[in-house]
C-alpha positions as CSV (number, residue, x, y, z in Angstrom):
1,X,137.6,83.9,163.4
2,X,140.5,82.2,161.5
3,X,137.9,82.3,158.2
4,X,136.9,85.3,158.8
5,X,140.7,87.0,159.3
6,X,142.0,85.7,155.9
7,X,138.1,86.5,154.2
8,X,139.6,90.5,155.3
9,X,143.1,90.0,154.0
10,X,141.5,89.2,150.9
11,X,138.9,91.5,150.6
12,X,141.1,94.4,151.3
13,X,143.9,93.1,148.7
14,X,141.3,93.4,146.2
15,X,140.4,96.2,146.8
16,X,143.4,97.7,147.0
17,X,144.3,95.9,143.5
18,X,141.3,97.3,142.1
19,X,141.6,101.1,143.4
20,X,145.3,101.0,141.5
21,X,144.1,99.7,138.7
22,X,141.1,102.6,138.7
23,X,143.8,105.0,139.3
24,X,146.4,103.5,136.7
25,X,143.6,104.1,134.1
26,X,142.6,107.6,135.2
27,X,145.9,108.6,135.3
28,X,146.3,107.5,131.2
29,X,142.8,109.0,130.2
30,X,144.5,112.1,131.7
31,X,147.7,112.0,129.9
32,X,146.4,110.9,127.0
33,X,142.7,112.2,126.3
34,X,141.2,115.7,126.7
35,X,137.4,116.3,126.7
36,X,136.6,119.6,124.8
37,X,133.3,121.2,124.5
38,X,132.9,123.4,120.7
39,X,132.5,126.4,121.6
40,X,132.2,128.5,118.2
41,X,130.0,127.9,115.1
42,X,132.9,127.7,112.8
43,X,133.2,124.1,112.1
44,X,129.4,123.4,111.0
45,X,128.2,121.4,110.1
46,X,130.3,119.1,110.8
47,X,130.8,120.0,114.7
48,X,128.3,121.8,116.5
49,X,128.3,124.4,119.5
50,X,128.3,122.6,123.0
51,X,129.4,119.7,121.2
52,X,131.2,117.3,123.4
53,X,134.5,115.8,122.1
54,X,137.2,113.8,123.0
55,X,141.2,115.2,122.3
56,X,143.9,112.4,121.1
57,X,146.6,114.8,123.6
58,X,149.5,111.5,122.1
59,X,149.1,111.0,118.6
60,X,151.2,114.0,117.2
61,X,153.9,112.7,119.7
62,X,153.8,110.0,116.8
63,X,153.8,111.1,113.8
64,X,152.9,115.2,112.4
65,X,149.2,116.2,111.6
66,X,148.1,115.6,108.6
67,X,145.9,117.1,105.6
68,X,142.2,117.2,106.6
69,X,143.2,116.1,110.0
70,X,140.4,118.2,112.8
71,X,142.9,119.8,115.7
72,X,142.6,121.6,119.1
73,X,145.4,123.9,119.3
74,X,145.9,127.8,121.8
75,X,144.8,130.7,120.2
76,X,147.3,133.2,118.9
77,X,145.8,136.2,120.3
78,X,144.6,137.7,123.3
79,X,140.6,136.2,122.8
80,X,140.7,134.0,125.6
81,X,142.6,131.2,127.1
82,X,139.4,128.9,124.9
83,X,141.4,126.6,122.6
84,X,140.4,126.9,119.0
85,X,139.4,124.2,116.9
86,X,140.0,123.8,113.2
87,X,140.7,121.5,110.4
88,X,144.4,121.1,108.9
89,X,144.9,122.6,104.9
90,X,148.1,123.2,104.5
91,X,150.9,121.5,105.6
92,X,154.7,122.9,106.3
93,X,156.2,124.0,103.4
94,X,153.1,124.3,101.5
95,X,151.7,127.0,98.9
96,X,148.3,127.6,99.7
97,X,145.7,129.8,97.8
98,X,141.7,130.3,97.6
99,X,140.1,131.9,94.5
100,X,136.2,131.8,93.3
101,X,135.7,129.6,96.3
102,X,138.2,127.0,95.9
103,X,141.3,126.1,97.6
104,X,144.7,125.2,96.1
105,X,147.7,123.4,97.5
106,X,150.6,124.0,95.7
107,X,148.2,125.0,92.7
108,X,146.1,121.7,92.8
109,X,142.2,122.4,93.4
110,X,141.4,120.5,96.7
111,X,138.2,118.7,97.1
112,X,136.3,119.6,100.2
113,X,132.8,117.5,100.7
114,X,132.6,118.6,103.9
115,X,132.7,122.3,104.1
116,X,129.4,124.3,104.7
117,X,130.2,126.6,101.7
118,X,132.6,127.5,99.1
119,X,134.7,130.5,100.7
120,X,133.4,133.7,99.7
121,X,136.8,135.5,100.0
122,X,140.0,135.2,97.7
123,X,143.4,134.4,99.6
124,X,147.1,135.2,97.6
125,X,149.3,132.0,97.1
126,X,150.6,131.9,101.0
127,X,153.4,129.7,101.8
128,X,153.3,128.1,104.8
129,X,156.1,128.6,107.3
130,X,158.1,125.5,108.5
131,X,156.9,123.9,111.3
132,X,153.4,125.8,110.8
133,X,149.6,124.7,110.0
134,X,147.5,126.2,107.2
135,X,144.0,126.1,109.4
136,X,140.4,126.4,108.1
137,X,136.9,126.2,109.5
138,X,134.6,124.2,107.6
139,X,132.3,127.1,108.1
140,X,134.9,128.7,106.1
141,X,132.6,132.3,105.7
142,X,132.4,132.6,109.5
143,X,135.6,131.1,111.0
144,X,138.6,133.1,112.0
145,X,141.3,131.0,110.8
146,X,144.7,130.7,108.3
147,X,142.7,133.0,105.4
148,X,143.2,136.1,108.0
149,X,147.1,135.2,107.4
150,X,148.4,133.8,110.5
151,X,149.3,129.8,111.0
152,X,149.4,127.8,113.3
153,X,152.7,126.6,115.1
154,X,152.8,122.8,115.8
155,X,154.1,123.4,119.4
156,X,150.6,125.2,120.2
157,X,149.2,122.1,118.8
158,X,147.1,120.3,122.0
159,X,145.5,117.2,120.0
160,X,143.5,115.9,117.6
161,X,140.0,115.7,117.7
162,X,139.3,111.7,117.6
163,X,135.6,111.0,118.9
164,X,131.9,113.0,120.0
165,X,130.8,112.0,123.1
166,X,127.9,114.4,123.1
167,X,124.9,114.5,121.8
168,X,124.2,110.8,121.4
169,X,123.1,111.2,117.9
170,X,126.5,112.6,117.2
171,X,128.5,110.1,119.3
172,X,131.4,108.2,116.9
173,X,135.3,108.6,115.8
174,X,136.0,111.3,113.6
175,X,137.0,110.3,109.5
176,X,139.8,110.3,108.1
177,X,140.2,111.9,104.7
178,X,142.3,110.6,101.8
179,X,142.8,113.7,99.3
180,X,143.5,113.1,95.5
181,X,146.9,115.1,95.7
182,X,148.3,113.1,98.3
């Protein structure tokens, strides 16, 4: 009996060790990460529809997005409480213009590998307000995004898109992008 009692002390410590340490964890995945599930076409083909990501909710808490960046941020109008997800052009302060299917920032051509097609539309240089995001699909001819002339406030800003979970072929961290004119 004398065994046994401190054998249940024991037992039950760990336990109890191990269900705050489960919930110490949980509670920083919460805080921190955000799973998101694409829900348009307008990133292919880099991201497809019922694609299953993971949001970084911290890392603009530490430093402001950047060129090429993917984010997660609340739509502007009344579509839906479905966040929308886009890549980051054009930064604060920023001219931005699109002509014969290439895009300029602050009148430098930027190189896109990634896009699904050259834009067929034409944008007028657009300066981009402070404190704002220049946003593009990389399905840029079916994407609602910064060419229909609205930004994107960085306090509607929920994360950046940091690794697929879902499909398994697809699973991995996101790239980061170095651009000639930075």
């Amino acid at each position: 009996m004398f065994k046994s009692k401190f054998f249940i002390r024991g037992l039950l410590r760990d336990v109890i060790a191990s269900l705050l340490i489960v919930i110490i964890i949980f509670a920083g995945c919460q805080f921190t990460l955000q799973q998101y599930r694409i829900q348009q076409v307008s990133m292919l083909p880099n991201l497809e529809e019922g694609q299953r990501i993971f949001v970084n909710k911290v890392v603009y808490h530490l430093h402001k997005p950047e060129r090429g960046d993917i984010i997660v941020f609340k739509p502007q109008d009344s579509s839906g409480d479905i966040p929308l997800i886009k890549r980051v052009i054009g930064l604060p302060g920023e001219t931005i213009e699109i002509k014969i299917g290439v895009v300029y920032v602050n009148g430098s051509p930027l190189e896109e590998f990634y896009v699904r097609e050259l834009p067929r539309y034409t944008l007028e240089r657009f300066s981009v307000p402070a404190a704002h995001y220049f946003v593009l699909g990389d399905n840029r001819n079916n994407s609602r995004d910064s060419h229909e002339g609205w930004t994107v406030p960085e306090t509607d800003i929920l994360g950046k898109a940091w690794v697929s979970i879902w499909p398994p072929e697809k699973w991995g961290l996101f790239p980061a992008y170095a651009y000639a004119s930075e």
